[in-house]
Each structure stands twice: as structure tokens, then as C-alpha cells.
NUMIKOL-303645 format. One record per residue (C-alpha): y, z, x; residue in one letter; residue number from 1. Coordinates in steps of 0.02 Angstrom, whole numbers, plus 50000, padded with zeros to 5 digits. Each point is the difference from the previous one (the first is absolute). Layout:
     y     z     x r   k
     Y     Z     X A NUM
...
//
This chain:
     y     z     x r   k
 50990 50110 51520 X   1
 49906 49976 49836 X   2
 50002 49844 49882 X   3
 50160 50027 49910 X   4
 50100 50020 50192 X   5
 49911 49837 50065 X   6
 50062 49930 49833 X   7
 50163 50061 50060 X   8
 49975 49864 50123 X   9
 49969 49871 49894 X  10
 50149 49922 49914 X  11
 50069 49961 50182 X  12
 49845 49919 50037 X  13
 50016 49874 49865 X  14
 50193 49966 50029 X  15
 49932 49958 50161 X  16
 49845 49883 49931 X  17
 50126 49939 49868 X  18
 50145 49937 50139 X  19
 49861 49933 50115 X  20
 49923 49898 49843 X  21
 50191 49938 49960 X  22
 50030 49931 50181 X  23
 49850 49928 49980 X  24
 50004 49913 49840 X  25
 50162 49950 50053 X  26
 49947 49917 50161 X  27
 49872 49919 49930 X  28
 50075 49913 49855 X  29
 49921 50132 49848 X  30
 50084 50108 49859 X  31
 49880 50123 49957 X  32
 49840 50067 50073 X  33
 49824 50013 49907 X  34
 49865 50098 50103 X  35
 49817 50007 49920 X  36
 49886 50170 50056 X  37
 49843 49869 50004 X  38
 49851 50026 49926 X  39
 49822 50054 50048 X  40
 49908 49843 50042 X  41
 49817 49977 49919 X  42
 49842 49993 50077 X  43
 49909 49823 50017 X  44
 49874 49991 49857 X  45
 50038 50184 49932 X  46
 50125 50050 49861 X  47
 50045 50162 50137 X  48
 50152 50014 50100 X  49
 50032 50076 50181 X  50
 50107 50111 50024 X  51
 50210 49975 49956 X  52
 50101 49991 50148 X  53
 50211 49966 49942 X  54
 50095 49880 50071 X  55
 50101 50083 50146 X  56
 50159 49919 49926 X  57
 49978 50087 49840 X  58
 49941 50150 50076 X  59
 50166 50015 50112 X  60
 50096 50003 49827 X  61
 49913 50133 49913 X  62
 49856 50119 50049 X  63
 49860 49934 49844 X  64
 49843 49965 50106 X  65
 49860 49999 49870 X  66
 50075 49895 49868 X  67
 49974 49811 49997 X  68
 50104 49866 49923 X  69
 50149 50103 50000 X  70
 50154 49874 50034 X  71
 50163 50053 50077 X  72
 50167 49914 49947 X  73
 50185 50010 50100 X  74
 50141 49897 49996 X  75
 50153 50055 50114 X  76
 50125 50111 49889 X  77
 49839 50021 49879 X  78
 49893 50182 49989 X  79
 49840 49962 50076 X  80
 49859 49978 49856 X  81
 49827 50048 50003 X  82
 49880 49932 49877 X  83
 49864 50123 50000 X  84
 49818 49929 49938 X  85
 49929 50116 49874 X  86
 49885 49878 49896 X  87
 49886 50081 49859 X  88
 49842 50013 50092 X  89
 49851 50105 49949 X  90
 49903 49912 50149 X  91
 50100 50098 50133 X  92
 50148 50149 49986 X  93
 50157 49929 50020 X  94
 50125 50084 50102 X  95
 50134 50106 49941 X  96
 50178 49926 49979 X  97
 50081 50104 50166 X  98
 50119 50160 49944 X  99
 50036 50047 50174 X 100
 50194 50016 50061 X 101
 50003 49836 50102 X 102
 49978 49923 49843 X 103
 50188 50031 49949 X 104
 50046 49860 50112 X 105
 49925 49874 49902 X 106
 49957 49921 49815 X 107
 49802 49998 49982 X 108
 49938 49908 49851 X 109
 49831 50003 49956 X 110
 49908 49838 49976 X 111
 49811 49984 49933 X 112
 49983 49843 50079 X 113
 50045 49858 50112 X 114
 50066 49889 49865 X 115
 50149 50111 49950 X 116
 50065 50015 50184 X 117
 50079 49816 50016 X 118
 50123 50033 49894 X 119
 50093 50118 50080 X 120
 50062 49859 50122 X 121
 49994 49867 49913 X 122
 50188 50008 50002 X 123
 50047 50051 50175 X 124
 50027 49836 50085 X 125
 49909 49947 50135 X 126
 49861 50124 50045 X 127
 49916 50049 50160 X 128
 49806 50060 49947 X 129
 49928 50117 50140 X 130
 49791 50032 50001 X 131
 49850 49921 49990 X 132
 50011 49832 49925 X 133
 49871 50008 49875 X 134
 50107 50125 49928 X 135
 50129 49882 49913 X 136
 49983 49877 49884 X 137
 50004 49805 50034 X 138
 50197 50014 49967 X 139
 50015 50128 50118 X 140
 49901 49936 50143 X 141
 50143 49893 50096 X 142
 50074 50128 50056 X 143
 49887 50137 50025 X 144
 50028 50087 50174 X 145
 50153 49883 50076 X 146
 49970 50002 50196 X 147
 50191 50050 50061 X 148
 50015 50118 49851 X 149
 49843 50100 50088 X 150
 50054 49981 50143 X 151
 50153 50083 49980 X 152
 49916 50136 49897 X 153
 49862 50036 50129 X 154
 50129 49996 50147 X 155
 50089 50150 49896 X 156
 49843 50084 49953 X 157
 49975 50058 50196 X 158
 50152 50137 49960 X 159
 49942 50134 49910 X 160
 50101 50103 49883 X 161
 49994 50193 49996 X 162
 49902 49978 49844 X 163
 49877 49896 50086 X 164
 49999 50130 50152 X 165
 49946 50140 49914 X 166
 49870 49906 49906 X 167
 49915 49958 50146 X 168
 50026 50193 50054 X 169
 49908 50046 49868 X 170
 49846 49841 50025 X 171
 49982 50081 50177 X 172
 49990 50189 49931 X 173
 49859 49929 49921 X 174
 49931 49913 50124 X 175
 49983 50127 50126 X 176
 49901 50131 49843 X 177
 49887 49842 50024 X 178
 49994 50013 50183 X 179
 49971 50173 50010 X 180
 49855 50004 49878 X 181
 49892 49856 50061 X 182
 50004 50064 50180 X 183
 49931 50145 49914 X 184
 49876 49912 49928 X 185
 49958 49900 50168 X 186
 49994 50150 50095 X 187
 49865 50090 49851 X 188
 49878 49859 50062 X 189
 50061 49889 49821 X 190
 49991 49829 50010 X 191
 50138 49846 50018 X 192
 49952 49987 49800 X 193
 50022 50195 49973 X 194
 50184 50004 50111 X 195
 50066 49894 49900 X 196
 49961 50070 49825 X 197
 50050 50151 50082 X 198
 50174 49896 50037 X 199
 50015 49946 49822 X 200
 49988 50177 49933 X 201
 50113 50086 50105 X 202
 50150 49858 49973 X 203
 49941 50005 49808 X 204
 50009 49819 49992 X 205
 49852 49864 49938 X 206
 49958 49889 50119 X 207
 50074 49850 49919 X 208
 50179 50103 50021 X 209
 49987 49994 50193 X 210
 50113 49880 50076 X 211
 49838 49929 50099 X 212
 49823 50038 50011 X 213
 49983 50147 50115 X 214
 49934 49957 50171 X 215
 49863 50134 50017 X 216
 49914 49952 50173 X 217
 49875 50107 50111 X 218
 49939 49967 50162 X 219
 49998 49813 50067 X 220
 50083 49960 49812 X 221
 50170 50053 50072 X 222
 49993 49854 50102 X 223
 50014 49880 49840 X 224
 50193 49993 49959 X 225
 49974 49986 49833 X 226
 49844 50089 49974 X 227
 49922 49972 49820 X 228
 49840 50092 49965 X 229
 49988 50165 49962 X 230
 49826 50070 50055 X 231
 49916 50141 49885 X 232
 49891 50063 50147 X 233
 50089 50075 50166 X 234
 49951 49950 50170 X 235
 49910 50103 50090 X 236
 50097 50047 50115 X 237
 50158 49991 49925 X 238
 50118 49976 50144 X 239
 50162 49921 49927 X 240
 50108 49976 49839 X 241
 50153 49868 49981 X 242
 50088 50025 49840 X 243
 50150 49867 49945 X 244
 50012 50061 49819 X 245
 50146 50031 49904 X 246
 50077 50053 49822 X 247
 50131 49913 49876 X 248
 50116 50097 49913 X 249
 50138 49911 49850 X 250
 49918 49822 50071 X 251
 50041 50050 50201 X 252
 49881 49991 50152 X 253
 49961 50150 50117 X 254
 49895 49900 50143 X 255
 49924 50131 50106 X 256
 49855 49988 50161 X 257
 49932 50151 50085 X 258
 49849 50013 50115 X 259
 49894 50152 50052 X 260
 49877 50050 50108 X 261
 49821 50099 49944 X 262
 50000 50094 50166 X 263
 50120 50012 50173 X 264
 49985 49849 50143 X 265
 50060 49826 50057 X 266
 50025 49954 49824 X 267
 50104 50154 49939 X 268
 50097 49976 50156 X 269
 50048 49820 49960 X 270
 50052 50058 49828 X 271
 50107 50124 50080 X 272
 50058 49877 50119 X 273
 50039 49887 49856 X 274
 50094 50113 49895 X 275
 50126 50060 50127 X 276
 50014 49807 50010 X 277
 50029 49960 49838 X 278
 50125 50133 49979 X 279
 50120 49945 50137 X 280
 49983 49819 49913 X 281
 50060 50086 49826 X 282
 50153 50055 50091 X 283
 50040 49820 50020 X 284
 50033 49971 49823 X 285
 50211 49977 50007 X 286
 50132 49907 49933 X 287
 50028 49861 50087 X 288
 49811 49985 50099 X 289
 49917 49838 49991 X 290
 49815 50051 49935 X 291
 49940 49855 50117 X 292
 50067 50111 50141 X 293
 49902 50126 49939 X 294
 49826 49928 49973 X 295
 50025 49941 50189 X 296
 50037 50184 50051 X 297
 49827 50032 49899 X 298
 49918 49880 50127 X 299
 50075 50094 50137 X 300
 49978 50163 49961 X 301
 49791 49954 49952 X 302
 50011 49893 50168 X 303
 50038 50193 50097 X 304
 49890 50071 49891 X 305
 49862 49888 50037 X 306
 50043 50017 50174 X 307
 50025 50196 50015 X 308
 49820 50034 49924 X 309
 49898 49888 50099 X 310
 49988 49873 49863 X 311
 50086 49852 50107 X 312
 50073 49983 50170 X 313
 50153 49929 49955 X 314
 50164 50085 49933 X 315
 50075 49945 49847 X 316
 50113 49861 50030 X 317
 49858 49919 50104 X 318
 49893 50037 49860 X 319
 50093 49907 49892 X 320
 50038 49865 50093 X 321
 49830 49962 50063 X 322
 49932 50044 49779 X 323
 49893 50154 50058 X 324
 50092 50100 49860 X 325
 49963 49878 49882 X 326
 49823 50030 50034 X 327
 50007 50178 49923 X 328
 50157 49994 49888 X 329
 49978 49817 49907 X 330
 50132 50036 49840 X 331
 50177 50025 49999 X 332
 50089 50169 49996 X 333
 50035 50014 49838 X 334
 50065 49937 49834 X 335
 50138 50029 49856 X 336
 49955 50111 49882 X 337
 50042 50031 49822 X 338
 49951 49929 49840 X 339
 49866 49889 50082 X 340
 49898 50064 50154 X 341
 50069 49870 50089 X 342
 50176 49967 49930 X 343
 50055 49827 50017 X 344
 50132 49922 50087 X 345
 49925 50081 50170 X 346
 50073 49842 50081 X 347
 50159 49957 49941 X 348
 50150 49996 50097 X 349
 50127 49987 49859 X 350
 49996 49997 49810 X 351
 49969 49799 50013 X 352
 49849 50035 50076 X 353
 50002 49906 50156 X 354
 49866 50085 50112 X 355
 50035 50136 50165 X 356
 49840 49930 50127 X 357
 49856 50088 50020 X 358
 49980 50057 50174 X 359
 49911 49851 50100 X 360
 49820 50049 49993 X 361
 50015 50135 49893 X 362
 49945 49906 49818 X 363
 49974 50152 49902 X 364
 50152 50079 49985 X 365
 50054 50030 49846 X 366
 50181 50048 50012 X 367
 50111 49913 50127 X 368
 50165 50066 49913 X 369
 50152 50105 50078 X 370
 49978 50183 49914 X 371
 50121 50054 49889 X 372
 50042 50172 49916 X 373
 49889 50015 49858 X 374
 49862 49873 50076 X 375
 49840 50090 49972 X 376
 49864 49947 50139 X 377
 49819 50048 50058 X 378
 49947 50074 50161 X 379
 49842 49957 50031 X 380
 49942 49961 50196 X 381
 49796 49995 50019 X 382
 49870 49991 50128 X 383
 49842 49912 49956 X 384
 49813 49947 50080 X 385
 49985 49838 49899 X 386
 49851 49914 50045 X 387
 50091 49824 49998 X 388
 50132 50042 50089 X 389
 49915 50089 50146 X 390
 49881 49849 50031 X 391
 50143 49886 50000 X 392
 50075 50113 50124 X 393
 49845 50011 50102 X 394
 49991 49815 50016 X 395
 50177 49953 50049 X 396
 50105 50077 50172 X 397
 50068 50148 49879 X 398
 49798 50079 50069 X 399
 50043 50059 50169 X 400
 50137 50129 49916 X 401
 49870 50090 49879 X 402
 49921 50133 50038 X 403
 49822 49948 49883 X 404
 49923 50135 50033 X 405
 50120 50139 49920 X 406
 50032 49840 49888 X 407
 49825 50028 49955 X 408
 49984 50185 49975 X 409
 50157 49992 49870 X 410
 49936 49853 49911 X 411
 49874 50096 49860 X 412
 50160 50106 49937 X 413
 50094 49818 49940 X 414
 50167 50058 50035 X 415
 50170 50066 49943 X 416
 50141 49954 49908 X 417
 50145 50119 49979 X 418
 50140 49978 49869 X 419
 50157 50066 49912 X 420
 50129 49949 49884 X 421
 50160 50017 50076 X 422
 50197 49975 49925 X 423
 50115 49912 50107 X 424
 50143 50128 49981 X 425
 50169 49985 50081 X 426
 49965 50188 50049 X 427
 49843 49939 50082 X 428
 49803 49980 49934 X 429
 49942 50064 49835 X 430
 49801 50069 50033 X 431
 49946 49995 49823 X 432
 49827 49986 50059 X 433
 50011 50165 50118 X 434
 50138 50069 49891 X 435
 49856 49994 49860 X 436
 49875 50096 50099 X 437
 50111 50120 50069 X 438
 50054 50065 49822 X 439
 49808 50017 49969 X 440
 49944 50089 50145 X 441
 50174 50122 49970 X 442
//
């Protein structure tokens, strides 16, 4: 499908954005809807900016990612309007005004700057202004990003549209390219700096255009959930790589973990162990299954897993219970996905936004919700030697049912972490993670 069949797409999408925005506005008491891009904030006591990241709202409307101060406009029974910022700048190349086919949806005028944008709803009644509040002028600023209206929006935003689907296809096609190349690079002796410029390249993107910064982590680094550095000298040896790196494409997330081995033993056989895991977890992902249920099944399945190679003497439910799992798997099983890494309204249990319970002891879930067809989630059960954890472990009752000395032997390789992107479908789980690397290895 190339860019003028996902446009094909498109114009449902918005009827969709545009009837969610009505109930919305109409809930909450608004006529129209005003939804800034943002702007790239300055650095402290420099005149340079970091990098432009859109406002997910805006984003959802229409796929311009690299253009800041751009305004969207829509008021029910209205065509949706774009303002498009073109100012005349000799400082930096403003972007072209958009010619692609989506754009027949809408009216895009282009603006040179922020003071011609009020205007265009300065007669459309009582206004709803979505983004970042230094956005909007002092008039404005009352009622910049009403509470129930985004709510109601982020409630909604959970179901994806076919539009949005294939978007995030396309995000994981380039994800895995990514994949494939820095395990390359990894296994040619590179370092965590060299895989991931050796990511970048392959998913042709700048780094600034990933949806996070790539987790590059050898060795004992693996055991660091969120991993920051990126070494420009390999270990010696080089026994491990965890990669959680993914790719954006039209403004949507591909989130995607994998974890390999340099050479066979315990370690390659708990990666093995953990993918036929993680794979009977993805199979989960159904209408009408509470994602609670299935972070607990997580626990469980680790808890055997533990238990079947010598890790701990318990099996899972008595791991759970007695918070041996938690030991090794600290973070929930996943996420939404989709125009943020992790999407909001993870918690909701209905667009008013009162809140579905975390499971008791289980703090770090992100998504408590009952899955829906077109609810796009992460996969993503680990197995980690943190430091922390193990002494705390070591000190409490949770001792006599760890086995420290394999404990031990497993601890320099950090861990793993294993995760897809999957659709809830009514015809059962989407893989676009494995789907992606399937159509490369073809």
C-alpha cells in the first residue's frame, strides 16, 4: 500500500476525529475546537531550540510532524481548517505548504505568523484551545486544555482507525530494518554507540524523529530499564544486547524490544524460554480481555518460568503471591501505543475518566482498560538482575526461593525484555511487530 492508498484511508479517519471532537465539545459545553502543534521550546541562556515534538492532538488530525505553530480549526458542520506556518525566514527553510491527497479533506491557509491565526476564531463562539499553554495568548488562556473535554478525547483516542492501523504498520516495518541492522552491528564487535547509528540509518530517520531515545544496552546495561548512555567502546566480552527502539511514521509509534545472545548457554536459553512466553501472552490480546488479567497471567507465566529453569523454587502463582516475580519482572506488561509511546488514557474506565484499579501491588501498570477492537497495546514481559532489587530480595523471606548462585552467573548479561505491537482484532491479535519481521526475512 503506498501513500496515495493509506490516503485512501484518511478521510474516514477524520470523520471519525471530527464526530469524536463534536461529542466532545458538546459534552463539555464548547462550539468549536482550536488545537496548537506547539512549538520547540528554547534552551536556558541560548537563542537554540531542541528538537519539535507536535502536540499528539494535532498530530491525530493531520500527519504534519516538523512544522511548528501550525493551528487547527473545526467547528461541527464546519470543514476542518489548517493554518499552515510558512513565515519568511532566511534563518531556517520553511516547510512546504502539503500537496499530498489527504489534503483534499481540508482548507489549509498559510499564515507567516502567530498574529494572523486568532482571527480565524474570533467568531466561533465559545472555544476549546488544545496544547501547550504558552501557546495562546492571554485571551486564550482560560480555556486552554478543558479537563472533561480531554478526557473524553483521550478515552476515544485508545480506538484506532484503519488509517491509524496501517500507520503504525508501516512505524514497525521500520522498526524492525532498525532491529535487524544494529544486531548486525552488535554481533561485528560495534559498539552500543555504533548499533544505534547503525539503527538510525537503516530506518532512515534522525534521531530527533524517533519516538524515544533508543535503548542501546550491553552487558549488565540491560539491567537498567531505561538505559541512557550509549558507550563508544564495546565490552570486552560482549555477552548481551537489549534493544527497545522504535520508528515513527505520519506522527505514529512503533515500540519494539528484542534481546540476543553473543554465543549459546543459560542466557540464550532464558531468551528462548522468554519468547515462547511472550508469544502465548500476545495471544491474549481479545475483545473483551481485561489487560489487568493479562499482566497477572505475565506474573504467572514468569513465576513457571522462573521455576522450570532453576531460577526459583516456587511456581507462578506462589511466585506472585509471595513477590518473587516481582523481583525479576518489576514493570507492567505493556502500554497503549500510538501517537505517543505511551498513549494516554491507559486507565480509564469510561470516556469520563473515572479510573479501572491497578492490580493491588502491581503500581506500574500502565493500562488497566478492557481491550477493544482497534486498541493497539505492547507486549513486553522481561527478566532482569537488578542490583536493588536482588539485595532487597536477599534480605527479606522472598531469599530461601532463589537460587543466587545461577542468580549470579546470569547477572553480567542485565537481562531481557521482549516486545510487540499487537491489534486487538475481533478476528483475534494483530502481530505488527512479528508481522514486520516476517515480511523482511521473506
Amino acid at each position: 500500500m503506498g501513500a496515495d492508498q493509506l490516503d485512501l484511508l484518511y478521510p474516514e479517519h477524520l470523520r471519525t476525529s471530527m464526530r469524536r471532537a463534536d461529542q466532545a465539545l458538546g459534552a463539555a459545553g464548547f462550539d468549536a475546537l482550536v488545537i496548537h502543534a506547539g512549538r520547540a521550546p528554547v534552551q536556558f541562556l541560548d537563542d537554540q531550540e531542541y528538537p519539535f515534538k507536535p502536540n499528539p492532538h494535532f498530530k491525530a488530525w493531520v500527519p504534519v510532524v516538523d512544522t511548528p505553530h501550525c493551528v487547527l480549526i473545526h467547528r461541527p458542520g464546519d470543514r476542518p481548517k489548517l493554518l499552515f506556518h510558512q513565515p519568511s525566514d532566511y534563518w531556517h527553510k520553511p516547510s512546504p505548504i502539503p500537496q499530498e491527497s489527504w489534503t483534499r479533506e481540508l482548507s489549509i491557509v498559510p499564515v507567516q505568523s502567530s498574529a494572523e491565526t486568532a482571527g480565524h476564531w474570533a467568531k466561533l463562539g465559545k472555544v476549546a484551545f488544545v496544547g501547550p499553554p504558552e501557546a495562546f495568548g492571554d485571551a486564550e488562556r482560560e480555556a486552554v486544555n478543558p479537563p472533561e473535554l480531554l478526557t473524553r478525547l483521550h478515552y476515544e483516542r485508545a480506538l484506532k482507525t484503519d488509517y491509524e492501523i496501517e500507520c503504525m504498520r508501516r512505524a514497525n516495518a521500520l522498526g524492525a530494518r532498525g532491529h535487524v541492522a544494529a544486531l548486525s552491528a552488535f554481533l561485528d564487535g560495534k559498539s552500543e554507540y555504533g548499533a544505534h547509528l547503525a539503527y538510525l540509518d537503516a530506518c532512515s530517520q534522525r534521531e530527533e524523529e524517533m519516538p524515544y531515545n533508543n535503548i542501546v544496552a550491553y552487558n549488565e546495561h540491560a539491567a537498567i530499564l531505561h538505559y541512557q548512555r550509549l558507550e563508544r567502546t564495546a565490552p570486552q566480552p560482549r555477552l548481551s544486547l537489549l534493544l527497545d527502539a522504535g520508528a515513527q511514521y505520519r506522527g505514529y509509534a512503533a515500540d519494539i524490544t528484542r534481546s540476543h545472545a553473543a554465543a549459546p548457554g543459560a542466557y540464550a536459553d532464558l531468551i528462548t524460554e522468554l519468547e515462547r512466553a511472550q508469544r502465548a501472552l500476545c495471544a491474549e490480546i481479545v475483545p473483551g480481555r481485561d489487560y489487568r488479567d493479562v499482566h497477572l497471567s505475565a506474573h504467572r507465566a514468569l513465576g513457571d518460568l522462573l521455576h522450570r529453569v532453576g531460577l526459583t523454587n516456587l511456581p507462578g502463582q506462589a511466585a506472585m503471591e509471595r513477590g518473587v516475580t516481582s523481583v525479576f519482572f518489576p514493570h507492567g506488561i505493556g502500554h497503549l501505543l500510538g501517537l505517543q509511546v505511551h498513549d494516554v488514557g491507559g486507565v480509564f474506565a469510561d470516556a469520563a475518566g473515572h479510573e479501572r484499579k491497578r492490580p493491588e501491588g502491581h503500581p506500574y501498570l500502565r493500562l488497566t482498560r478492557l481491550l477493544e477492537p482497534g486498541v493497539v497495546v505492547t507486549v513486553e514481559p522481561g527478566i532482569y538482575f537488578i542490583d536493588s532489587l536482588l539485595a532487597a530480595a536477599h534480605a527479606d523471606a522472598r531469599r530461601e526461593h532463589i537460587d543466587w548462585t545461577l542468580a549470579a552467573a546470569l547477572k553480567p548479561y542485565g537481562g531481557i525484555r521482549i516486545e510487540d505491537n499487537v491489534v486487538t482484532t475481533a478476528a483475534g491479535p494483530e502481530n505488527l511487530t512479528r508481522d514486520a519481521f516476517s515480511r523482511l526475512s521473506a
